[in-house]
C-alpha positions in Angstrom: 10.4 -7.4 21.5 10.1 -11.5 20.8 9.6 -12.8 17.6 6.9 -15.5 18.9 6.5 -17.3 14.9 8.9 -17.2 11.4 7.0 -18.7 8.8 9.1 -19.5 5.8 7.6 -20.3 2.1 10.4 -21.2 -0.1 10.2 -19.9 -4.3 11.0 -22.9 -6.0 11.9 -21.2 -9.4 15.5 -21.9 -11.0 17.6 -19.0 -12.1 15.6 -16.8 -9.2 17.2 -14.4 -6.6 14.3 -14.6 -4.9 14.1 -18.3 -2.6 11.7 -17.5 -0.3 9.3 -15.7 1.6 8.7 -15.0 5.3 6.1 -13.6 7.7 7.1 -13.1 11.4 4.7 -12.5 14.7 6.5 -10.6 16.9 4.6 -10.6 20.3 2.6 -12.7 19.5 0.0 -10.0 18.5 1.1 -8.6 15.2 2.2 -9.8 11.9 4.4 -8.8 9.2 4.4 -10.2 5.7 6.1 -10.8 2.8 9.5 -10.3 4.0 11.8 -11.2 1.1 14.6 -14.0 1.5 17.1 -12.8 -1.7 20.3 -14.5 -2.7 22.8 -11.8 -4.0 26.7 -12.2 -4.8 27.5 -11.7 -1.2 25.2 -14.0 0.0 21.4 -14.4 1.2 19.8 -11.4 2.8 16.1 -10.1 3.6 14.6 -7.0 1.9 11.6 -5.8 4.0 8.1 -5.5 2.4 7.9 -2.5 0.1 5.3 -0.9 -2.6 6.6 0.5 -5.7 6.0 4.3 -6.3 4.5 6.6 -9.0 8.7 7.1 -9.8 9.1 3.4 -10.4 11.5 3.3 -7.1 10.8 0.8 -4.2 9.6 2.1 -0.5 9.5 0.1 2.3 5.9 0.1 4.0 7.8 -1.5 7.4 11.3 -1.7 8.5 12.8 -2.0 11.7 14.1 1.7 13.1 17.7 0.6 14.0 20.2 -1.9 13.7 20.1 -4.0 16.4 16.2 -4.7 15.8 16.8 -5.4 12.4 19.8 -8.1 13.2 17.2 -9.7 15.2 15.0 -9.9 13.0 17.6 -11.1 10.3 18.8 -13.7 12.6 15.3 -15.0 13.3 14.4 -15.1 9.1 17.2 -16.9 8.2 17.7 -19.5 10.8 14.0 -20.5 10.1 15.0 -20.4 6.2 18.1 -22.7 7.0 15.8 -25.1 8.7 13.1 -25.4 6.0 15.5 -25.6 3.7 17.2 -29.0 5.3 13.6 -30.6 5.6 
């Protein structure tokens, strides 16, 4: 798997955990939206895209399936959200 594209829209809201926003391509032939970039105590960390059930919890509609995809992917999202941020 190659992530081919990170794109990075940063939340410009004060007193907000959430700071931005990501999509990646991965081949180059599909797309995944709306990956959160969320600032907690313990640092920044992405939260994949999720729906919110008839129970009022949170599911997510795509995740990676183990942990070495989803360091990738974590790697990937945050190294693009470094960069925008120092433009």
């Amino acid at each position: 798997m190659k992530i081919s594209d990170v794109r990075i829209r940063l939340v410009n809201k004060e007193d907000n955990k959430l700071k931005a926003v990501a999509s990646i391509t991965i081949d180059e032939c599909f797309v995944v939206h709306d990956i959160k970039i969320i600032e907690a105590a313990e640092g920044v960390f992405i939260a994949m895209p999720s729906r919110k059930t008839n129970d009022g919890d949170y599911k997510d509609i795509a995740h990676p399936l183990n942990t070495e995809t989803r360091e990738l992917l974590k790697e990937a999202i945050l190294t693009a959200y470094y960069d925008e941020l120092k433009k």
